[in-house]
PLY file of the C-alpha trace (Angstrom):
ply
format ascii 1.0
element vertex 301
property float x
property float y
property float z
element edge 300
property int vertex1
property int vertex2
end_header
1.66 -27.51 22.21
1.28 -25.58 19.26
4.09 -26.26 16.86
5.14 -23.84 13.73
6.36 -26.09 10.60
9.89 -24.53 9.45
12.09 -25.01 6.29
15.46 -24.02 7.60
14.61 -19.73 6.46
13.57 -21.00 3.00
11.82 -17.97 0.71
7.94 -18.76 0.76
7.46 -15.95 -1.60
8.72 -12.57 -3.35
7.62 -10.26 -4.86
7.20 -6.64 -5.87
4.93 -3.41 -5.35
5.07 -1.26 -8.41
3.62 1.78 -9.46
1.14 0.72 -11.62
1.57 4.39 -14.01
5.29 4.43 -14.07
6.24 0.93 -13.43
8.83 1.73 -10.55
9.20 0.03 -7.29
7.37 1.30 -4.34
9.69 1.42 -1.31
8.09 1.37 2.23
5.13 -0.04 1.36
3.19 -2.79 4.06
2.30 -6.09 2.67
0.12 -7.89 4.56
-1.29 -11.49 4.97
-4.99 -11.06 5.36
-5.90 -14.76 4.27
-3.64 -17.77 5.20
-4.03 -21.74 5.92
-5.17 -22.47 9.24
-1.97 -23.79 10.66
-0.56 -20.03 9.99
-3.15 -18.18 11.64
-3.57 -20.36 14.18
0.11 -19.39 15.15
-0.01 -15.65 15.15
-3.18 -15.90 17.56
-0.93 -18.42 20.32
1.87 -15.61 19.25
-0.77 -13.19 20.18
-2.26 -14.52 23.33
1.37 -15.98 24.53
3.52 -12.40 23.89
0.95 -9.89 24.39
0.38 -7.25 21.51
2.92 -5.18 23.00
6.26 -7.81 22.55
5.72 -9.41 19.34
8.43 -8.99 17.17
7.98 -5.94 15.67
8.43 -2.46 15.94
5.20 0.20 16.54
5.26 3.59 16.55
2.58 6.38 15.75
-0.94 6.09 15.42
-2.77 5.51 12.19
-5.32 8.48 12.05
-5.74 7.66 8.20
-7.23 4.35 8.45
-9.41 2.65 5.48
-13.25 3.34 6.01
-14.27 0.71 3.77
-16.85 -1.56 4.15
-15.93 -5.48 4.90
-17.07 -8.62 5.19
-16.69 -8.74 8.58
-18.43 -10.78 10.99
-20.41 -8.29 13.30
-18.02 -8.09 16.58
-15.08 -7.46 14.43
-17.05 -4.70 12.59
-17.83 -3.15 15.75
-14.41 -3.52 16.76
-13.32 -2.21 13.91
-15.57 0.86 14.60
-14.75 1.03 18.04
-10.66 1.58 16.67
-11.96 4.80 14.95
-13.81 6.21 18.02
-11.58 9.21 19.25
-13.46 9.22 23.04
-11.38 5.66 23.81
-7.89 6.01 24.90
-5.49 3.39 23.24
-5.20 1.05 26.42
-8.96 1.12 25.76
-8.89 0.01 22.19
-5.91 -2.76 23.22
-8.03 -3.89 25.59
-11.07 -4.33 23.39
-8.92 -6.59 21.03
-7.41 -8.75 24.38
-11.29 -9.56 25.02
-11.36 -10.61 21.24
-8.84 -12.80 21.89
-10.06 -14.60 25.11
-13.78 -15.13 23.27
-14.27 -18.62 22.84
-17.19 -17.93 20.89
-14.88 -16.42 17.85
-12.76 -18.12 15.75
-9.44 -18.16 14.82
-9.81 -16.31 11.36
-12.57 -13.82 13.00
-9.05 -13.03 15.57
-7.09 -13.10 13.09
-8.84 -10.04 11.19
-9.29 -8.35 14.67
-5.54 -8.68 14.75
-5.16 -7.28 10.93
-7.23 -4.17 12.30
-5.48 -3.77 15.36
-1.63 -3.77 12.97
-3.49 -1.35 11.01
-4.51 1.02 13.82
-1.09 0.31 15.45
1.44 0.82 12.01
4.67 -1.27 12.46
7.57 -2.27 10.81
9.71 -5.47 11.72
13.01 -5.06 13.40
14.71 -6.66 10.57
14.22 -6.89 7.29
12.63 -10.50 7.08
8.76 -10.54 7.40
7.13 -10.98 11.50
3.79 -12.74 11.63
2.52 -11.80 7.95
3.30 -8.13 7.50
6.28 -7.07 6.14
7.42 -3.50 4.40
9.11 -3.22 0.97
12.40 -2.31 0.58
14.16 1.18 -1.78
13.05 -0.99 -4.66
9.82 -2.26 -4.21
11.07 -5.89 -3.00
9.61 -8.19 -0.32
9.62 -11.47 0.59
8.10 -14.20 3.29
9.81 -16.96 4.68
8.87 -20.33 6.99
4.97 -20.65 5.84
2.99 -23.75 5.98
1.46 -24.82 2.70
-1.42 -23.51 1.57
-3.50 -20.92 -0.26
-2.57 -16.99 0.84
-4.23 -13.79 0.54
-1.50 -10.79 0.24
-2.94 -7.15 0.66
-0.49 -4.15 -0.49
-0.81 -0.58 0.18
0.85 2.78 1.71
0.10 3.71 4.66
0.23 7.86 5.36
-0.26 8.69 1.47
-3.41 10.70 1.51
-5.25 8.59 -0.58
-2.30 8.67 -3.57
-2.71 4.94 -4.52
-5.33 2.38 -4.27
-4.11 -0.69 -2.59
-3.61 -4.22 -4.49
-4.62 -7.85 -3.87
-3.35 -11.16 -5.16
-3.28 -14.69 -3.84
-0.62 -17.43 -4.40
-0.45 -21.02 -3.09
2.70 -22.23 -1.55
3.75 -26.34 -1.85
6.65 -26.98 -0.26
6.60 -30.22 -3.30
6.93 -27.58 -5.90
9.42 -25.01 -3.82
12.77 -24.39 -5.34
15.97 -24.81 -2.70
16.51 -21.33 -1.63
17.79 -19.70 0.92
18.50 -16.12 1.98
21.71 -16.30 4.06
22.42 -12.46 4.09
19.45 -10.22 4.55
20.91 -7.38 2.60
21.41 -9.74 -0.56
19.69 -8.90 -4.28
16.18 -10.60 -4.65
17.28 -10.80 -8.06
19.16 -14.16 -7.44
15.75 -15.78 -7.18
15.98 -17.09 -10.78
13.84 -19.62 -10.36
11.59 -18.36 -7.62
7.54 -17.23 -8.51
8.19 -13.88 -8.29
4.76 -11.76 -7.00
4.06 -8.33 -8.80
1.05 -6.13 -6.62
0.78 -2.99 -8.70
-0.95 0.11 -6.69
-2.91 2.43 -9.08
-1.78 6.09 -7.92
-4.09 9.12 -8.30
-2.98 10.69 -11.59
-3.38 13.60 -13.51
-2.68 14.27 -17.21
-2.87 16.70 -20.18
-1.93 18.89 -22.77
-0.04 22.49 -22.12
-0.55 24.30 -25.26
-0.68 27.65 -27.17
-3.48 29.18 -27.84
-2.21 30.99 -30.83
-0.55 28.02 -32.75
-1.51 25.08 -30.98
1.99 23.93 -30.47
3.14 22.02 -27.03
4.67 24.68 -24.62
7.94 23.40 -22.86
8.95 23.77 -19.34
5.40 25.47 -18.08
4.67 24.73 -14.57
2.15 22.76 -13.05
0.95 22.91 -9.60
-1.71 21.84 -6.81
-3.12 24.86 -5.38
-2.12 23.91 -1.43
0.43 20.96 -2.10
4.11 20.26 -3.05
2.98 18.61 -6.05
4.16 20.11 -8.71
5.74 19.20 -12.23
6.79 20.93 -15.50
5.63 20.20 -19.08
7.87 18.82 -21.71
8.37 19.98 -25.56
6.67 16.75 -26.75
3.18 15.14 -27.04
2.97 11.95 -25.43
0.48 9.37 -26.68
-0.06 6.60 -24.34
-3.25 4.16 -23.31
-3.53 6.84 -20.50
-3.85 9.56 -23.02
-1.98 12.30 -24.82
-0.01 14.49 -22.51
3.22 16.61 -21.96
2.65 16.92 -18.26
1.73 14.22 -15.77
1.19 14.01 -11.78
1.88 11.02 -10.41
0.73 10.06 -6.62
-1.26 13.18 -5.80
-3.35 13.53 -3.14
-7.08 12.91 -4.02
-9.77 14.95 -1.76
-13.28 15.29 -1.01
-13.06 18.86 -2.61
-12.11 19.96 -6.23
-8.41 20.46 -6.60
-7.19 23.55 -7.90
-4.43 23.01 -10.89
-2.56 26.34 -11.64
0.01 26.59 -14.81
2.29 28.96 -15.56
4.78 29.21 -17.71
7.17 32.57 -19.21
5.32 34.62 -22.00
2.01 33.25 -21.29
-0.75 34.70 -18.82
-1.39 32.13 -15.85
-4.30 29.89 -16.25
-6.32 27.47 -13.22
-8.78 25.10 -13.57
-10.65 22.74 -11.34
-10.99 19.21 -11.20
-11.93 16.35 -9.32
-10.04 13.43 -8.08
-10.93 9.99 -6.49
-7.92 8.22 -5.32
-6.65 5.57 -8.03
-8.18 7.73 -10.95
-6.20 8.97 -14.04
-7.64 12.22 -15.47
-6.98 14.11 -18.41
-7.11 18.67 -17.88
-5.61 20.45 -21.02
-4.78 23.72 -20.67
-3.99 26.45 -23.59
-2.25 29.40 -22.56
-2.62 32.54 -24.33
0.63 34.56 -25.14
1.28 38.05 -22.63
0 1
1 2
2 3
3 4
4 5
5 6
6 7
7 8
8 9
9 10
10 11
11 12
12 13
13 14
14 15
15 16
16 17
17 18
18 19
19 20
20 21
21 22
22 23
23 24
24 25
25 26
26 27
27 28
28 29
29 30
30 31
31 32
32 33
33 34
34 35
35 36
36 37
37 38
38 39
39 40
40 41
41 42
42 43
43 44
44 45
45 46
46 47
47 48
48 49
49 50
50 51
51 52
52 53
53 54
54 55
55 56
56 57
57 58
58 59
59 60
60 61
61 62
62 63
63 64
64 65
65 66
66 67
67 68
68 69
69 70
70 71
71 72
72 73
73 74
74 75
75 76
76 77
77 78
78 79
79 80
80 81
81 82
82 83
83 84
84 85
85 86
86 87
87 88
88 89
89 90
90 91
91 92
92 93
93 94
94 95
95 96
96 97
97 98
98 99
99 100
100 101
101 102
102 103
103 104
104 105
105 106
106 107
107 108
108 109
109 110
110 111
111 112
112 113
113 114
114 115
115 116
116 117
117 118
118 119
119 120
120 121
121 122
122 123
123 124
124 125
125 126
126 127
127 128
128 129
129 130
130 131
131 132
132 133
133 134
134 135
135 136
136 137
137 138
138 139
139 140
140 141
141 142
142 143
143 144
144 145
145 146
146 147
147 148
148 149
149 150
150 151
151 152
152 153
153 154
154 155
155 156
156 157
157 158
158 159
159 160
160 161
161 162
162 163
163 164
164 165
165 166
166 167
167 168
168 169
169 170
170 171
171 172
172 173
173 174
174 175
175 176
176 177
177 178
178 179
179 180
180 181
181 182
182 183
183 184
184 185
185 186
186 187
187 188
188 189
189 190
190 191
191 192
192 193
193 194
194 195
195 196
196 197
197 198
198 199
199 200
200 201
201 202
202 203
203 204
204 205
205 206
206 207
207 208
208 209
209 210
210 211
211 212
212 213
213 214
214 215
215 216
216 217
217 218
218 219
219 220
220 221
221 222
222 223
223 224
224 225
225 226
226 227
227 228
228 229
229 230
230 231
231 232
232 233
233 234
234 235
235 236
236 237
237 238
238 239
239 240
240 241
241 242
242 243
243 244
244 245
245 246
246 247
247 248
248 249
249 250
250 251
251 252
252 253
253 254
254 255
255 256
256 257
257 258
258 259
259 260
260 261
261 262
262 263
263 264
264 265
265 266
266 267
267 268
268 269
269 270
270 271
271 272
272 273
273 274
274 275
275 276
276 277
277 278
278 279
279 280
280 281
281 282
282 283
283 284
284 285
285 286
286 287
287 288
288 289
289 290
290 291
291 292
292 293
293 294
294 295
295 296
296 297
297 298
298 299
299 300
């Protein structure tokens, strides 16, 4: 029988998912496990096969329509798999199907299942019941915190990202190694207690690059920064005012900035306004994770 090594809820690891601009914690985002030791994915598959997809402990709810379209390493079923996921002409028993036959083939092996299973979570968002991590995916809490407990030693891949953003961040990758030889004597009693009293703990920082724009608001007839002139995407909620002073910064100079907006296949229409000065638009575009500078100088009514 397969058994799972524990350490009495000891912390694995923590960490946080910042805002790689602004610096602040990024609450809600999923943190995944898409690498792991053997004896850990060997687990979630028996938890897999054993529970069904449907009664593992966590929590699913709508369908991921925005799902990541880019290439993998994948070995060729999973890539069709992966494919198949995307294919609006299957109905979801279909596609849960599909991944139960990925399961029961003997001819795949345990890490090939286990990134079936990472595209099935993925297709299928969840979040766990509780706060403590279920089966290598976990969510980040109002500040950006997260943490794993109970994992075997080894070397571990961690993936961060959001999930419904639009393409307003890139996602983030780092790997740690866990020796229980080396692991401090921790222990999370009370679920809703600070992270901060990890002291001693490695503490994980996965910074996601958000799609960001930047510039100058000026006046044409002196030159001078204009204050409180407003900056908007054409179509969005985004929008942001301009402040009396230049900023200088490795990003750029600026007195307005747009942090998190939603990149698109089509130019994005920024419109600024601002009292005594005629409104002005421009066009730009915007991959998601790029930082772009568009000064504007407004001439006087």
């Amino acid at each position: 029988m397969l058994k799972r090594q524990r350490f009495h809820h000891q912390v694995a690891m923590a960490g946080q998912v910042k805002d790689a601009i602004t610096g602040q914690g990024i609450s809600g985002a999923v943190v995944k496990i898409i690498d792991a030791p053997d004896e850990f994915i060997n687990f979630v598959i028996f938890q897999t096969k054993v529970l069904g997809l449907g009664n593992l402990p966590m929590q699913w709810y709508s369908l991921n329509t925005n799902l990541n379209l880019e290439n993998q390493d994948l070995n060729p079923e999973i890539q069709n798999f992966q494919e198949q996921l995307r294919s609006p002409y299957l109905k979801t028993a279909d596609k849960l199907q599909l991944f139960q036959d990925i399961l029961d083939d003997n001819h795949l092996s345990t890490q090939h299942k286990f990134q079936a299973f990472q595209e099935i979570c993925d297709y299928l968002p969840n979040h766990p019941k509780t706060k403590q991590a279920q089966l290598g995916r976990t969510q980040t809490i109002s500040d950006g915190w997260f943490y794993f407990m109970d994992l075997p030693d080894g070397v571990y891949q961690l993936e961060a990202y959001l999930t419904d953003t639009q393409l307003r961040y890139t996602k983030s990758q780092c790997q740690v190694t866990i020796s229980s030889k080396n692991a401090k004597n921790i222990n999370i009693i009370n679920q809703n207690q600070n992270v901060d009293l990890l002291d001693n703990f490695k503490i994980l920082e996965l910074k996601l690059m958000p799609t960001t724009l930047l510039g100058k608001i000026t006046s044409a007839d002196d030159s001078e920064a204009i204050c409180m002139a407003k900056v908007q995407i054409q179509g969005s909620e985004n929008y942001t005012f301009s402040c009396k002073e230049i900023i200088k910064q490795t990003q750029g100079e600026w007195n307005y900035r747009l942090v998190g907006i939603a990149a698109r296949n089509t130019p994005i229409t920024v419109i600024v306004s601002a009292q005594g000065y005629t409104r002005q638009q421009k066009e730009i575009n915007l991959q998601t994770g790029e930082i772009k500078s568009l000064n504007f100088q407004l001439n006087s009514n």
